[in-house]
C-alpha positions in Angstrom: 137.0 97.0 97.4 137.2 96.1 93.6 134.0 95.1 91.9 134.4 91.4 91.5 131.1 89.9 91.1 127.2 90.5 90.4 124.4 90.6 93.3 120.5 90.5 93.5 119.5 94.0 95.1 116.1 93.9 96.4 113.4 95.8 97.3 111.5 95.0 100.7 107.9 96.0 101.0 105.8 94.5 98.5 108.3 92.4 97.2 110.0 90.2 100.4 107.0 91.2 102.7 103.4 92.6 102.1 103.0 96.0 101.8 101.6 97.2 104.8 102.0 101.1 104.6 104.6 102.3 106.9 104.8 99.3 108.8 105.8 100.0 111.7 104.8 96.7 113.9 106.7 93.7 114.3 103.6 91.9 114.5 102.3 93.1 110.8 105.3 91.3 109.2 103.5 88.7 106.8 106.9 87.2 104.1 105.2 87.0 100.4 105.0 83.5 99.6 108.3 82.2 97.5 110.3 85.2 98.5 112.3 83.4 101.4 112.7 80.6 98.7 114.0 82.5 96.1 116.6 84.4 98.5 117.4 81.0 99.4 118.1 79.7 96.4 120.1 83.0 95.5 121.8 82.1 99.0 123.0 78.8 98.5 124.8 79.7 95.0 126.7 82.4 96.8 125.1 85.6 95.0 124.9 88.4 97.6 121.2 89.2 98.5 121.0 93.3 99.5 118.1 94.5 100.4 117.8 98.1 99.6 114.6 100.3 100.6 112.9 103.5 100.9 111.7 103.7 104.5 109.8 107.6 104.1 108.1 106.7 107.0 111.0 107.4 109.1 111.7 111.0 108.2 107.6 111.6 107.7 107.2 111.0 111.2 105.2 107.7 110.9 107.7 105.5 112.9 111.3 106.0 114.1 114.3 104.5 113.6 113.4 101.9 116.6 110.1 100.6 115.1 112.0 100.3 111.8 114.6 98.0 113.3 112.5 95.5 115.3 110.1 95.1 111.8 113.5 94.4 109.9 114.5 92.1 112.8 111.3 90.7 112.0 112.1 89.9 108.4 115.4 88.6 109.0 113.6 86.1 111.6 111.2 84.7 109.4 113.8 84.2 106.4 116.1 82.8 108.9 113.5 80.0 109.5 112.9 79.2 106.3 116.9 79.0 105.7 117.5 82.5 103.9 119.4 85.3 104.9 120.5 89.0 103.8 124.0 89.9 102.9 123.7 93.3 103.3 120.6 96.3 104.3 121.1 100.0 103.0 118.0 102.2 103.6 116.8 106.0 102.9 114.9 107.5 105.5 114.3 110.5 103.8 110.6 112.0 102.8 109.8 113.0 99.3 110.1 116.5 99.4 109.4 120.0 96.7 113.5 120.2 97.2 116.0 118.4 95.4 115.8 114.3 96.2 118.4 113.1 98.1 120.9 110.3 96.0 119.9 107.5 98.3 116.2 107.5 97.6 115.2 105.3 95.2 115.8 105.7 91.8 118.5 107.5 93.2 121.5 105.6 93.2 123.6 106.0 96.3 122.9 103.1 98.2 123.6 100.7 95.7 126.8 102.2 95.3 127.7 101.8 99.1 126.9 98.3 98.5 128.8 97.6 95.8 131.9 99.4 97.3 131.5 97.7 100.6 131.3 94.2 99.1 132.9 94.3 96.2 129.8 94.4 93.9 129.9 94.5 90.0 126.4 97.5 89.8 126.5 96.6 85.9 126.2 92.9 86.1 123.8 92.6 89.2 120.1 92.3 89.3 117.6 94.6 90.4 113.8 93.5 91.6 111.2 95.2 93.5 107.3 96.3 93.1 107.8 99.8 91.9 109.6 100.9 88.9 111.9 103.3 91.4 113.0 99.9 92.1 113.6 98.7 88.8 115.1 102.1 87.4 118.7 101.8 89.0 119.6 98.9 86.7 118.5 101.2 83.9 121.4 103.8 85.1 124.0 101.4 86.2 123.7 99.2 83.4 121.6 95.9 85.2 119.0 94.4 85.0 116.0 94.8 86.7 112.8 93.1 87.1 109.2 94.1 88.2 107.5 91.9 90.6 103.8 93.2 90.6 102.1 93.5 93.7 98.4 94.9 94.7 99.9 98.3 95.4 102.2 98.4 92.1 100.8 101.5 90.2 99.5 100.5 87.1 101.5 102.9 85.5 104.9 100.7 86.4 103.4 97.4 85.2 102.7 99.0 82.1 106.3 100.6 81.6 108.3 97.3 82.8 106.0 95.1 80.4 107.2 97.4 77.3 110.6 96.4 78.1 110.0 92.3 79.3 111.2 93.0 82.8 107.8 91.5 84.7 108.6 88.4 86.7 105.4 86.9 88.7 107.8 86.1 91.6 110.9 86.6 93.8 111.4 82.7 93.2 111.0 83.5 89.8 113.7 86.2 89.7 115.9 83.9 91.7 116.1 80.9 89.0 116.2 83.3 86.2 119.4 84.8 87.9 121.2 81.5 88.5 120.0 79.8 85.1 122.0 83.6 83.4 124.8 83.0 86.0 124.9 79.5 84.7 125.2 79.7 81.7 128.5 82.6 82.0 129.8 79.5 83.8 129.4 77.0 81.1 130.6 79.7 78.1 133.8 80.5 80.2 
């Protein structure tokens, strides 16, 4: 598929749900207030939404494959009430290891690139937001631009790097109107 147009790749724990490490219950699922509204509001002006995560927990041990599914059918639930959806989910279920990372864990690069070649997705003009600067990083390589939404279990040591470059947003809703006020404007200079 040719790269046609931008999308907003996002992060899930921390940054459309609360961080609860390794969830692994459907019943822990608790949506961070103004993330279902800001993937609306990406939603209704037709920007792709693809959620794109690190799930160690799977190849640690923590959970399997199963639990990971019914906590994700969770999220798409409770965005589904509230009038949002997701256009697309790519995950790594790899663990950190001493060996060489694997391309799809974040910073790595791989999964965005399935995305963008399975719907048509221009990796140099999308977005990129999450709590952790492994989330942020990938619009550094592909030429983004990417956007730190702080959370209680962002290291300190991200907030500090994305505030030397500006790329700190308080919110997913935030994110969301700074994306459609940029693709906007493109409109109105074409």
């Amino acid at each position: 598929m040719i790269a046609t147009r931008p999308a907003a790749f996002l992060d899930r724990d921390g940054t459309i749900i609360e961080d609860v490490d390794y969830i692994s219950r459907p019943e822990d699922v608790r949506l961070i207030p103004g993330a279902a509204e800001g993937i609306a509001m990406l939603n209704a002006t037709g920007v792709p939404v693809i959620l794109v995560s690190n799930q160690s927990g799977i190849g640690r041990g923590y959970f399997t494959y199963d639990d990971y599914a019914q906590v994700q059918a969770r999220v798409e639930q409770l965005l589904s009430e509230r009038g949002a959806h997701l256009d697309g989910i790519y995950i790594c279920p790899h663990a950190p290891s001493d060996r060489a990372p694997c391309s799809c864990r974040k910073p790595g690069v791989a999964l965005f690139e399935c995305a963008a070649h399975d719907h048509g997705i221009d990796l140099a003009q999308s977005w990129y937001a999450g709590d952790k600067w492994r989330d942020v990083q990938p619009a550094r390589t592909l030429g983004g631009h990417g956007f730190l939404i702080p959370a209680r279990t962002t290291p300190a040591a991200d907030v500090a790097r994305a505030g030397e470059f500006g790329l700190i947003r308080e919110s997913l809703s935030d994110v969301a109107r700074e994306i459609i006020s940029a693709l906007t404007g493109e409109q109105r200079a074409r």
